[in-house]
N, C-alpha and C positions, 0 to 999 in steps of 0.2 A: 229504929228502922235502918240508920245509915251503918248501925255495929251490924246487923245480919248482910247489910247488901255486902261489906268486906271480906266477912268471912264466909259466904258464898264464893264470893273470889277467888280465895285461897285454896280455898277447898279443893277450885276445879283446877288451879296450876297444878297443884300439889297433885290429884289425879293424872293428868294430863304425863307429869313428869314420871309417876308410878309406870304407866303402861308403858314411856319409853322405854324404860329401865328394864322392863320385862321381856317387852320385843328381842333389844340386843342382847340380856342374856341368853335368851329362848336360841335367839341366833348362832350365840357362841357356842352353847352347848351342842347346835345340831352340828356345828363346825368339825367341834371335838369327837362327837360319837364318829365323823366318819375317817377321823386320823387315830395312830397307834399311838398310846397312853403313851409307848417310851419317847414319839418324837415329840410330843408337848415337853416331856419333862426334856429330854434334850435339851430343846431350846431355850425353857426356862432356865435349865445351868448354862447355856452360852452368854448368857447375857448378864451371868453375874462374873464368867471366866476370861471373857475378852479381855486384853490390855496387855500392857507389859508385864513381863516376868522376867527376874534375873536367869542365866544363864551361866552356870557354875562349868568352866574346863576344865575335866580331869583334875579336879580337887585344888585346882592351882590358882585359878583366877577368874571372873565373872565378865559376862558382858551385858547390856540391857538389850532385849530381844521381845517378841510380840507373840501374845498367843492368841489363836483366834477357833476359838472350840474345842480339839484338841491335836491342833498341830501347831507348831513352834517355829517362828519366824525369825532367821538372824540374819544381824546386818551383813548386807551384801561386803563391806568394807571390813569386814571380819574375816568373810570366807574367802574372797578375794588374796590375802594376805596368808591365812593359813592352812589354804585347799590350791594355790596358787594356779587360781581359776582369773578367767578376766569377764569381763564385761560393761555393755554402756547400753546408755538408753539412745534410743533411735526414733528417727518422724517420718513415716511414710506417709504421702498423702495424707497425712493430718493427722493420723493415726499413732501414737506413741508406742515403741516396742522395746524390750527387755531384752537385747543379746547377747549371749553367754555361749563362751568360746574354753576350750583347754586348754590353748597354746595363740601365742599370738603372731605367730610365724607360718610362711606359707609353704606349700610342698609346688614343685613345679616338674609335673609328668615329661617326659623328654618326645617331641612330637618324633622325632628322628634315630637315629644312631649318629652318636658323638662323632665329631668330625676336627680334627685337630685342625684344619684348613678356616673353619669356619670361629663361631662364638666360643668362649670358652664358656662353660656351663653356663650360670645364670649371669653370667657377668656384667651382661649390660646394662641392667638393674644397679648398679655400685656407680658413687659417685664419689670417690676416692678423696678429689679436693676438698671435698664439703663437709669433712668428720671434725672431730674436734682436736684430735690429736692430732692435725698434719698443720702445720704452724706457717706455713706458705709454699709455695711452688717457688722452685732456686730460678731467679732470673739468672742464673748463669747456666745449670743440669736442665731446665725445663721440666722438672722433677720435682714430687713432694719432698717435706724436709718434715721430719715426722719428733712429737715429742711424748711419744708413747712413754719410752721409759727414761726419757734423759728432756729435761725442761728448755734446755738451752739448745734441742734439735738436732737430730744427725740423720745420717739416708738408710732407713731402712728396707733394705733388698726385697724383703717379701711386699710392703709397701711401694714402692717404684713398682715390682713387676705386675702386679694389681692396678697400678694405675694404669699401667701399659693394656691390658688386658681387658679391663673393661670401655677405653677407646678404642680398642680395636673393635670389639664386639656391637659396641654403638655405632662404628660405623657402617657394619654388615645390616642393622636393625632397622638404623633411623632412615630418612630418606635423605637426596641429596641438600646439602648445604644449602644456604641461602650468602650468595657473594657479591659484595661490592667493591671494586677496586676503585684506589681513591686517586695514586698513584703508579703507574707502571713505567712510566721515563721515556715511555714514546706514544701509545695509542691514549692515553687516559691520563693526561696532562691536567692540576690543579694550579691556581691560582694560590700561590704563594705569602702571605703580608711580610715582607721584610719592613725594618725597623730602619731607621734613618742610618745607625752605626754600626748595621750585619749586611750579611750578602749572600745571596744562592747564586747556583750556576750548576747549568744540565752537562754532566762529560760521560762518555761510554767508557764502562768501566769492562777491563781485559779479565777480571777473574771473574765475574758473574757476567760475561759475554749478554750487556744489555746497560742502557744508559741511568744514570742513578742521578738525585739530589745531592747533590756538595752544599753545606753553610759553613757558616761564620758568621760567629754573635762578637762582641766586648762583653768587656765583665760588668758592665751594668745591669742593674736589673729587668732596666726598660729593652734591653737589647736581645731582639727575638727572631723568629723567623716561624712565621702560624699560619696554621690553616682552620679556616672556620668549616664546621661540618654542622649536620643535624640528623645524626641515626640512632633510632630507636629500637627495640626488639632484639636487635644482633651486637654481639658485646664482642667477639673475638676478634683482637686485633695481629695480626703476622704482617711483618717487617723487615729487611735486611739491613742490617746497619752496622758502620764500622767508623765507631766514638775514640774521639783523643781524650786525652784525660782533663777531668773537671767540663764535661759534655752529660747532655741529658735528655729526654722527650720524657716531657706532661702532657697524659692527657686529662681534659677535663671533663667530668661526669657531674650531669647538673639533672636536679630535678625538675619532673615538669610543673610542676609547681612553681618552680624558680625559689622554693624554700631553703634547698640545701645544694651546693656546690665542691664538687670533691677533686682535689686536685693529686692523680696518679703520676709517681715521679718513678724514672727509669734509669738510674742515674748510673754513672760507671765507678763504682766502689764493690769490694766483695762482701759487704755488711747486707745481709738477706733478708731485712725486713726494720723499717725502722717507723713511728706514725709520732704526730704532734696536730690535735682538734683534726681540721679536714684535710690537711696533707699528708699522703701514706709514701712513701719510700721504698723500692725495690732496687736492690742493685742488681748489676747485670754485669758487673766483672770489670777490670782493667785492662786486659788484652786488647791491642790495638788489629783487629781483625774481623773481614767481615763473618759474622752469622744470621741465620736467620732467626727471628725472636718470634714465639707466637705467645702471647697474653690473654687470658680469658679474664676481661676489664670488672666483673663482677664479681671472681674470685677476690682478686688480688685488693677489691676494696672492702670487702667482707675478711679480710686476713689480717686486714690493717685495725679495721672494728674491735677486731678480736682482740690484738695486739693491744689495745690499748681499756680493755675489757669493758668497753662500749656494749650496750643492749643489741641485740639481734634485731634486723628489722625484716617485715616480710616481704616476699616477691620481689625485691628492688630491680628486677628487670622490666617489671612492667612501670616503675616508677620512676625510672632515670634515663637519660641519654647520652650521647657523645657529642659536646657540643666545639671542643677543638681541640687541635693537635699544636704544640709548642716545641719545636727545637732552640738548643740554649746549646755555647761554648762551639765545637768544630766537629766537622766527621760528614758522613754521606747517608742517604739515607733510600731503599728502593724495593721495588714490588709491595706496594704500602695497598693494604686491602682488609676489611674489615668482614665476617661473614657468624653464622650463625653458630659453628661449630668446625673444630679443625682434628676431628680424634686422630687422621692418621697422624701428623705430627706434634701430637702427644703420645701416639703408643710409638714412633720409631725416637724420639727423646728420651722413653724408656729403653728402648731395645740397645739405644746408641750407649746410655749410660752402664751398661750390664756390662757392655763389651767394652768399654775403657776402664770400668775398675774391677774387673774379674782378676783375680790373684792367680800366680801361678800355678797351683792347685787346681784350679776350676772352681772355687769359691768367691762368695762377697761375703766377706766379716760382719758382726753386725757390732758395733761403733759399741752401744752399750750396757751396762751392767745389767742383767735380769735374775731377778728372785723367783722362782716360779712354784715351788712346796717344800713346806715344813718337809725337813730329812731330807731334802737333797740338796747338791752342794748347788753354789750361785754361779750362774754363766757372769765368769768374766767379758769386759771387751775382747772382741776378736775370733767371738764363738760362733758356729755356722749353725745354719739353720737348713734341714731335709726343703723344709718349706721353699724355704727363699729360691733354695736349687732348681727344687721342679718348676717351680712358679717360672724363674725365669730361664728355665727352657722350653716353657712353654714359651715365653715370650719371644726367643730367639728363632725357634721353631718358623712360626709364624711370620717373622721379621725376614728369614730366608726365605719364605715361602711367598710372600709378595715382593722381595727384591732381588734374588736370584744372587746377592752378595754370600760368601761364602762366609766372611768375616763372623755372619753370624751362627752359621752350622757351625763352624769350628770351637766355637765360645758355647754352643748347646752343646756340644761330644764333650768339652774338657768338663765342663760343671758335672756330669757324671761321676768322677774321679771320686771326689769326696764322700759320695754313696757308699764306696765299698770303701769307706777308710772306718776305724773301729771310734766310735766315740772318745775313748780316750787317749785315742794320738788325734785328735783334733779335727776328725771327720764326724759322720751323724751317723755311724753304722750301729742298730744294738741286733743282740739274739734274744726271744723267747726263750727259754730252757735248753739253753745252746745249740738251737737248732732251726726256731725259723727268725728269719732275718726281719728286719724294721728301721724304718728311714726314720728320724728322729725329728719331730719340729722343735723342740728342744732337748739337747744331746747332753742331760743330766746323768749323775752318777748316786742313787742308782736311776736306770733308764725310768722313763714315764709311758711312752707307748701312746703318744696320743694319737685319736684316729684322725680329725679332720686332717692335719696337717701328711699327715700318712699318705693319704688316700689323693691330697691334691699332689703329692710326688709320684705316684703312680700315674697321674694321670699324664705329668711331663715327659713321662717315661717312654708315655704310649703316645702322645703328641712326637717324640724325636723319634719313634721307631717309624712312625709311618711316613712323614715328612722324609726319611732316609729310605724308604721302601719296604714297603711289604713281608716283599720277599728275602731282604737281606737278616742276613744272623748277626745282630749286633749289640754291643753290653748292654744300650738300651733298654733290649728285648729279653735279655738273658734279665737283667735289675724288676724287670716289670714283671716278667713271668715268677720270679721267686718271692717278689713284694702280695702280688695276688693270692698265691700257697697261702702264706701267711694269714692275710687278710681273711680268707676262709675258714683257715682252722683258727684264727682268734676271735670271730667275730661274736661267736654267742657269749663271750666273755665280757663284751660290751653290752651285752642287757640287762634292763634292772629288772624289768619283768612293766614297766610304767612308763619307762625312758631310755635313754643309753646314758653311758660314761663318756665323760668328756678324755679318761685316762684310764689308766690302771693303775694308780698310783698305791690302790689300798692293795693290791699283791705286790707291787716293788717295793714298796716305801712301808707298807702295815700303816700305813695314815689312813682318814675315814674319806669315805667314797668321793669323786669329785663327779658330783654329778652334772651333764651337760646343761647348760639353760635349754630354753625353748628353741633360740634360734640356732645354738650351734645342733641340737638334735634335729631340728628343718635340715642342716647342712648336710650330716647325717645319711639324712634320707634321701636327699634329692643327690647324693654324692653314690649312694646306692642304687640308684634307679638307672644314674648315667653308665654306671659300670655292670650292670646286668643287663645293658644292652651291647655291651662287648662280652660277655664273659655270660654261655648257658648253665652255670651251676645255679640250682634252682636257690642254696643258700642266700643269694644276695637279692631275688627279686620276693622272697618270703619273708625275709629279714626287712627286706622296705616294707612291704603291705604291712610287715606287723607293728615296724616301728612308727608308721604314718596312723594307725589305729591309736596308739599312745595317744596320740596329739587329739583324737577326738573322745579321749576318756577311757577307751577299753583298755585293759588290764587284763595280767596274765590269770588263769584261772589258779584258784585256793587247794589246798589237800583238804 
């Protein structure tokens, strides 16, 4: 009796489980009659195709990639490198996105017609001290000291006048300064801490017609004469000061932290950069004379870092302060004021340095050796640069145009000279097919033809012709109107059909293409947009639409 009551039991799961098993297939089949036999079998192959697949390049080499039914997934870090595409992942409101870009470089439309009076192109964007190759600002030039191609630092003219230029331009952009005066020798008197065996004393000094700080320390170490401050935010400190020799101001930059403490030494030596742990070193010359000194307190401790190839750290502006000023040894000290930014006296520290070492030529040499392509021969020292020319006539331009000093129009008109000198007597002049003329950023034999550097000498061109007037006829205008010629009839010869040429080396030289990166083809473009709004030849505003299309992937059309 108890054997039947079990297998009654079974009987009915085992039923029970029959009918499920019929319901869902009954189910699935009705599923199936109402979809197409080929999307079941589809999917039944996706599911055995998914996953990785090798990825064979052009017979050469594999990478591992993903397939998922029948398209083929490869790593972003693959095509990134061999489609020289960019992109990163992104979080919008929460949301994760994929952006992919051609170029990583910006184009900037010109809201205006170029105005030599005003910004120079995009320059206010360029932070000239901040790059890696300017090895410090010369406490003595107020100028970068550049170790582009020489390690040990020399003044590169195209550099100096870029630094000039984008101060200027900063100063037209940003708003006014943020200024604190600390010391002025008569309205805005500070409290002093002299040392038991130093001394100050206020006397009105006959060259800068206004009252200054006089010290005197001993040569101990204890022996000072300080002022305690507390400013945060604004790092630029400007000064007049006229040091005896073995004289100096420290100032000191402390974290608010109180973690780290940096001591800025401004010492009267011509050694332009010297650091040991947290004391940096800048000399500022031996001349017993007053000048005025302006310091951007942030650079010069990030130069010092460098110097001594310390880690980079971030934002230290919002991280440190100025907690005192130290006078050490003899000398005077006056108009002592600290403020947010000083551009114009850093673009007339360029404009001044142009016009003291401009050669009799109307040149600045450039100090060192450059190699710049296989097949052509090496610029020695002493070689000039189209660039550097226009660059800094631009700068002079501008420098007369807010000072009304002549010094610097005269120093714009001779830097032309070298324009029309032939590359191989020592000027930047080449020919085309001996017939159109080309300003040379570097004056190699045989020529290169490079366009940015071209196009920024054209622009000084047109900077000095208008600052001299309009209306006047002058070599300026004559060098600008024959460089333009050119610039037209060469210009398609700069297309890849993808990109431009950063040269023409592969017709001078028969070497293989130089092609422009990203950002010097941005320069390009945005160097063509500013000059097709001087100049209606439709070439140059067609040639930008089309080279700005490049950067977003279109490409010239196929036979």
């Amino acid at each position: 009796m108890m054997l039947v009551r079990v297998n009654m039991r079974t009987a009915l799961a085992t039923l029970c489980l029959g009918v499920l098993i019929l319901t869902l297939f009954w189910s699935r089949c009705g599923e199936l009659s109402r979809r197409p036999i080929g999307s079941v079998l589809s999917n039944a192959l996706s599911e055995r195709v998914s996953g990785e697949i090798e990825c064979v390049i052009n017979g050469e080499y594999s990478v591992a990639c993903r397939r998922e039914n029948d398209q083929i997934y490869l790593p972003f870090s693959f095509i990134h490198k061999y489609f020289e595409v960019y992109g990163k992942i992104t979080t919008t409101e929460g949301v994760e996105k994929f952006e992919w870009s051609h170029s990583y470089s910006k184009i900037y439309h010109p809201k205006k017609k170029y105005d030599p009076r005003g910004t120079f192109t995009t320059f206010e964007n360029y932070n000239v001290e901040v790059r890696e190759r300017v090895k410090c600002i010369s406490g003595i030039e107020g100028v970068p000291v550049s170790t582009q191609w020489e390690p040990r630092g020399f003044f590169y003219p195209t550099q100096i006048a870029q630094f000039g230029l984008a101060h200027y331009s900063k100063n037209i952009t940003e708003p006014e300064p943020r200024v604190r005066v600390l010391d002025d020798g008569e309205k805005v008197l500070e409290n002093w801490i002299v040392s038991k065996d130093a001394s100050i004393s206020r006397e009105y000094d006959q060259e800068l017609k206004s009252k200054v700080l006089r010290f005197s320390t001993s040569e101990h170490a204890s022996s000072q004469v300080w002022l305690k401050v507390n400013i945060s935010q604004d790092f630029v400190l400007s000064l007049d000061v006229k040091f005896k020799p073995n004289s100096s101001m420290t100032v000191v930059l402390q974290n608010k932290d109180k973690k780290d403490t940096v001591y800025l030494h401004y010492v009267t030596t011509n050694q332009l950069i010297y650091a040991q742990d947290d004391h940096i070193y800048h000399g500022i010359g031996t001349e017993i004379k007053w000048r005025r000194i302006t310091r951007d307190l942030i650079i010069d401790m990030q130069k010092g870092w460098a110097f001594q190839d310390r880690p980079k750290r971030k934002s230290p502006r919002n991280k440190f302060k100025i907690s005192s000023l130290i006078l050490s040894g003899s000398g005077a000290v006056g108009g002592v004021r600290v403020s947010s930014s000083e551009h114009m006296a850093h673009f007339f520290a360029a404009a001044d340095w142009l016009v003291g070492r401009q050669r009799a030529r109307g040149g600045w040499p450039v100090a060192a050796r450059r190699h710049v392509a296989p097949r052509a021969s090496d610029l020695r020292p002493g070689w000039h640069s189209a660039m550097s020319q226009g660059h800094g006539i631009s700068v002079l331009s501008r420098a007369y145009h807010r000072s009304g000093q002549t010094k610097y129009l005269k120093a714009a008109q001779r830097a032309l000279l070298l324009l029309d000198v032939p590359s191989h007597d020592g000027g930047v002049k080449a020919l085309w097919m001996n017939k159109y003329v080309w300003y040379e950023e570097y004056p190699t034999t045989p020529p290169l033809f490079v366009l940015n550097g071209f196009i920024y000498t054209l622009l000084g061109l047109y900077d000095l012709h208008i600052i001299e007037g309009e209306n006047s006829i002058s070599l300026a205008k004559k060098l600008f109107d024959d460089g333009m010629t050119s610039l037209k009839t060469l210009l398609p010869l700069f297309d890849t059909g993808s990109g431009s040429f950063y040269d023409l080396r592969h017709f001078t030289l028969g070497a293989s293409p130089n092609l422009a990166r990203w950002d010097y083809h941005a320069t390009h473009v945005n160097q063509l947009y500013l000059l097709a709004g001087l100049d209606p030849d439709p070439i140059l505003i067609d040639t930008a639409k089309r080279w700005e299309g490049y950067m977003q992937g279109k490409r010239a059309a196929h036979n």
